[in-house]
N, C-alpha and C positions, 0 to 999 in steps of 0.2 A: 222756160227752163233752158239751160246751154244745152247746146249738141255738139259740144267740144269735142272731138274725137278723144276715142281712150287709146292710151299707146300702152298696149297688150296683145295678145295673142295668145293660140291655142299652135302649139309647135308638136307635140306629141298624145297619144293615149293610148291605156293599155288596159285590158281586163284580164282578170283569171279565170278560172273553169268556177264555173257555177253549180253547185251539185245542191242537193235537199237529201241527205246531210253531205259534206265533203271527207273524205277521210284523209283529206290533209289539215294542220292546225291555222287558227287564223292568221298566225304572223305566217306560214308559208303562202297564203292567199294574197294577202297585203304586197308580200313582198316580190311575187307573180307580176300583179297588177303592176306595182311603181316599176320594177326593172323593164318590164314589156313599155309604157311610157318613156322611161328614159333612152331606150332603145330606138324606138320609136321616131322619136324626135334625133338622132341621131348625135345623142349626147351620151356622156360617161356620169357617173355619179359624181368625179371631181367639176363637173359644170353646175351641178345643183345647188343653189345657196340658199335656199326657201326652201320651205315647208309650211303644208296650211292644209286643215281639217276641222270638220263641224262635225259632233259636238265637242272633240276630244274625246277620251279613254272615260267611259262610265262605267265605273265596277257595280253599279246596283239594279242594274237592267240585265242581265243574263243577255250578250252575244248583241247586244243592239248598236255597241262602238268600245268593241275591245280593244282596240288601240288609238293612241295620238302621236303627235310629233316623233315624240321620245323614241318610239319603235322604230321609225323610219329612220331619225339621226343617228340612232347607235347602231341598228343593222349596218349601214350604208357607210357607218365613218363619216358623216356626211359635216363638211365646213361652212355651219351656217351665219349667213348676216342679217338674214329674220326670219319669224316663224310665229304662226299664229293655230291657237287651238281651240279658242273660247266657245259654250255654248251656246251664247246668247249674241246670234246675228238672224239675216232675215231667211232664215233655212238651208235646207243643203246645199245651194248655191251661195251661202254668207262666207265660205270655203274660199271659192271661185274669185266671189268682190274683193275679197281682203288683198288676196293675189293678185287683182287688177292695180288695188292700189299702190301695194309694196313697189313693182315694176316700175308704174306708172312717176315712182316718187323715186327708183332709181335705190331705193333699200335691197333689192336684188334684182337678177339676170333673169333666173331660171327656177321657177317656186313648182313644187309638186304638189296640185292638189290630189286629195284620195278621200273616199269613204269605203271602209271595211265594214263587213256585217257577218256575224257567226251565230243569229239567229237557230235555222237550222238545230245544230249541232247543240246548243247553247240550251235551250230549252226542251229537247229532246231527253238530256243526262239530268237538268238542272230542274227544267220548269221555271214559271216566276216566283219568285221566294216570295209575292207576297200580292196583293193586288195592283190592278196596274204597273207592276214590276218597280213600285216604288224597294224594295229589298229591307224596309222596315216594319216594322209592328203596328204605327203609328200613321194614318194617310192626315197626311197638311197639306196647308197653303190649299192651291186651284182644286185640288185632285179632293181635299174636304167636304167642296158645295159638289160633288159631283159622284163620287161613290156612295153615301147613302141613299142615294135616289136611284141606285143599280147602274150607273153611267159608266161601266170601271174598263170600256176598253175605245181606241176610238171610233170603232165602228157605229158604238152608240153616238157618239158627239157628230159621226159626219151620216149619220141618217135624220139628225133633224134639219141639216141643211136640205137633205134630199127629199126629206115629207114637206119642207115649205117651199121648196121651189116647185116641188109636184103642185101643190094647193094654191100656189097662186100665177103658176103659166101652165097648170093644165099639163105636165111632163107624165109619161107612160113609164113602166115599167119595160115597154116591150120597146122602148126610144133609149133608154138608159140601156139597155142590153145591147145595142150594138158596139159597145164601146168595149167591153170585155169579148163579142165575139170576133169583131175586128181587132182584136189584140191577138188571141188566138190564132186569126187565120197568118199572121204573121210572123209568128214565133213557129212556125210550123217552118219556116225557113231560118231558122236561127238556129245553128247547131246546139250554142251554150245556153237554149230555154231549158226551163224545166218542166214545162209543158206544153205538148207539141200536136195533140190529135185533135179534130174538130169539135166545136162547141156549138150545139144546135139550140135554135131558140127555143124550144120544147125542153133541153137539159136545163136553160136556165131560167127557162118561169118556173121547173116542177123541182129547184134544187134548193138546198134548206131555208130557210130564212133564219139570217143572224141578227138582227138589229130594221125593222121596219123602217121604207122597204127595200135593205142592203139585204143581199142574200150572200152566198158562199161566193160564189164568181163575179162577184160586187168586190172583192176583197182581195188583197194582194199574197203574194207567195213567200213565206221567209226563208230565206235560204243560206247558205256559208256562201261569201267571194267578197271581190275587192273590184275598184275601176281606178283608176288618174288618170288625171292629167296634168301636162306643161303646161303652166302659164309661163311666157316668154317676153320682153318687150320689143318692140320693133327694131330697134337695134339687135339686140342680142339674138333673135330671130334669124336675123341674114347669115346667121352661122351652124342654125339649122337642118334637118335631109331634105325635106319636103316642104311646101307653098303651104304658109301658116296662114290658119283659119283666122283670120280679124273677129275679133269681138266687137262690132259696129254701136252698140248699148247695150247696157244692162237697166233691170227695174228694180230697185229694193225698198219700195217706201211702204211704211205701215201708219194711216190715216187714220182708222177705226182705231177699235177698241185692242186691248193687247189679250184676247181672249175667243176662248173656243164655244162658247154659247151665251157669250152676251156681247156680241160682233151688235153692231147697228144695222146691218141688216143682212138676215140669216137665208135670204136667197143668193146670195156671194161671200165673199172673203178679203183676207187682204191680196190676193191676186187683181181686186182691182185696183188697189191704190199701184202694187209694183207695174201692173201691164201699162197703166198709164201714162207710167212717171218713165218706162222703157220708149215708147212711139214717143212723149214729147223732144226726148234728148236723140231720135233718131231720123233719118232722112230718108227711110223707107215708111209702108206704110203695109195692112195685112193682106193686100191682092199682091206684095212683091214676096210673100213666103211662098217656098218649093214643098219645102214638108214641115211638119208640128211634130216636135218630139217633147210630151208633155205627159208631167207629174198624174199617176194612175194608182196609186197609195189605195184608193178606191173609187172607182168608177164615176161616181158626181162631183170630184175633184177634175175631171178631166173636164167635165161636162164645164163648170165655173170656169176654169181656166180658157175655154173658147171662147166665152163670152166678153170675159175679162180683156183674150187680148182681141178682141172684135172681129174677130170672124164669121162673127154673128151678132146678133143685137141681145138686147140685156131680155130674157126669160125664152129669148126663139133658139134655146140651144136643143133642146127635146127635136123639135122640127130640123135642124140641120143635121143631126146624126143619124133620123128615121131613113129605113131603110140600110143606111151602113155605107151607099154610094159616094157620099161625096166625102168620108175618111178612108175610103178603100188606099189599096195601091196605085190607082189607075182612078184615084176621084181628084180631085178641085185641090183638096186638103190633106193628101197623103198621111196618119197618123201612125203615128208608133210604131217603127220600122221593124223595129226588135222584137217583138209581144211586149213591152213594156213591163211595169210590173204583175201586174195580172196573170202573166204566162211565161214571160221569161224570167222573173225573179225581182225579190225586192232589196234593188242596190238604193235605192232610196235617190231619186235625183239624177244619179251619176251613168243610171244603165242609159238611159234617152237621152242623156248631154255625151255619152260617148258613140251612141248611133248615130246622133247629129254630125258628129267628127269622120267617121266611119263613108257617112252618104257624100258629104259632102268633099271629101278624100278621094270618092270614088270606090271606096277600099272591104265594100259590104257586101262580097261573094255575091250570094244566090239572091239573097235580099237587095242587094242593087237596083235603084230606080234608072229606068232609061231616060235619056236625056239629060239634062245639062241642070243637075242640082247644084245651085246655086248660094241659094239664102235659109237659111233655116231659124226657129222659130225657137227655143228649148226652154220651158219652165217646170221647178220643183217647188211645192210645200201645200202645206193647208194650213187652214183655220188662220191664227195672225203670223204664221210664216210665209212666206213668198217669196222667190225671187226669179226673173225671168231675162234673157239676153234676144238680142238678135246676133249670129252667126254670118258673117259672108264669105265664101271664097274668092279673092282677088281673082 
């Protein structure tokens, strides 16, 4: 596979306050996020000619993607020469690729990517109108072979990954737990988590079980806020505040199956086809990453995604996590700088590709890694969504 270089870049990013609920509306969150971005990168809204977000505006999910393009264009006045919204790429980095390519292809300068979420807020007043927040009377298509059999959220869909990887490498309950307390201990330094006190491994063997064996702190936090970022091209960069993050590769391939329990093989995901199809097109290799900022939707999604991008071998990821040492701050594999979603909230993707930006900036307050943070690592999605980059600082 080439290893063409991409002429892209990360020139800004920006988040907004994260609250559970916020009592601001989601376009004020949104619009937080993008101006702190374009700020950021040391641009005006008359430099933005893109626009790009995954899924787009879903009015039948209550808060899960209240807004698309349209909000950002017409808040901003913004003069666009492309813009992409679709739902159907390789997950909340399919945002991110679309924007390497637009750049890459000279269809624009300076694309904003963003994911907004009003979760929180959204099913607090609303609830899901109806199972799996399909917002109809009627459950079709995928969502058919799977609610009659009581599968209606995905916690059910991502605990049979987790009872068959348990069942065939032998993984612990008490090996998967350090992933959610090493989350925690991190977001205890993040001002904008929304949970910040320690989490003992006594709270989470004896805390509920939701779906076998995912329990409550197996499971992510929904919340109101927004993240972007610039995507830039190397040209149009040089005009930039700050020393833009190179996007060195990206992975976006789906090999398997296009589905969430009848995958080929239900100890991994498509995180393996993307992590692969990332190191072939790359010139680094996983002893040159500094820190792993990686998709934590729920806890065995972090777990698959190690493995996938090999930082460990295929079912030794229970043993690399035991104990919690070698993802600490101060381990081998520094993970989730932010608390990820687990503890700081679920921006879906975008919270650990904007930490990534943050570490490697230097720009990460108290949570700042000493030394010379380099390379970073950053993957979002599960089941047949994937997609993952490598990061470098020039």
């Amino acid at each position: 596979m080439s290893k063409k270089k991409l002429d892209c870049t990360i020139t800004g990013a920006g988040q907004s306050e994260v609250r559970r609920p916020s009592d601001k509306t989601s376009l004020e969150l949104l619009m937080q996020a993008v101006t702190r971005a374009i700020d950021d990168a040391g641009l005006t809204p008359a430099d933005i000619d893109g626009v790009s977000t995954w899924p787009g505006e879903v009015a039948h999910a209550p808060g899960i993607s209240p807004h698309g393009v349209r909000a950002v264009k017409e808040s901003l006045d913004l003069k666009l020469n492309w813009f992409s919204g679709g739902g159907e790429a390789p997950g909340q980095f399919g945002s991110i690729f679309n924007a390497c390519a637009a750049v890459s292809l000279g269809l624009a300068n300076h694309v904003v990517c963003f994911r907004a979420l009003y979760e929180a807020s959204s099913q607090t007043r609303v609830r899901r109108a109806s199972v799996i927040g399909s917002g109809v009377d009627r459950i079709e298509g995928r969502y058919s072979w799977q609610v009659p059999f009581l599968a209606m959220s995905g916690t059910n869909w991502m605990a049979q990954f987790a009872q068959r990887h348990f069942h065939e490498y032998g993984t612990t309950k008490e090996q998967l737990a350090q992933i959610p307390i090493n989350a925690r201990k991190n977001a205890a330094l993040n001002p904008n988590a929304i949970y910040t006190e320690p989490l003992t491994m006594d709270q989470y063997m004896n805390a509920r079980m939701i779906s076998t064996p995912l329990c409550l702190f197996d499971c992510d936090v929904p919340i109101d806020g927004a993240t972007a970022v610039i995507i830039s091209s190397k040209t149009a960069a040089k005009d930039t505040r700050k020393t833009p993050i190179e996007i060195e590769s990206i992975g976006s391939a789906l090999h398997g199956r296009d589905s969430w329990d009848q995958f080929d093989d239900l100890t991994t995901m498509a995180a393996r086809d993307a992590a692969n199809m990332m190191w072939e097109r790359s010139d680094l290799s996983p002893k040159d990453v500094d820190i792993a900022q990686i998709y934590d939707g729920f806890s065995i999604l972090t777990l698959i995604w190690l493995e996938a991008l090999k930082f460990c071998g295929k079912g030794e990821g229970g043993a690399f996590i035991e104990g919690g040492k070698r993802i600490s701050r101060d381990g081998e594999l520094p993970l989730n700088l932010c608390g990820g979603q687990l503890s700081a909230g679920r921006l879906h993707g975008y919270g650990v590709l904007y930490e990534a930006c943050l570490q490697l900036w230097g720009e990460a307050g108290e949570r700042q890694l000493s030394g010379d943070t380099r390379v970073a690592v950053t993957a979002a999605g599960g089941g047949p969504l994937a997609g993952c980059m490598t990061l470098v600082r020039p």
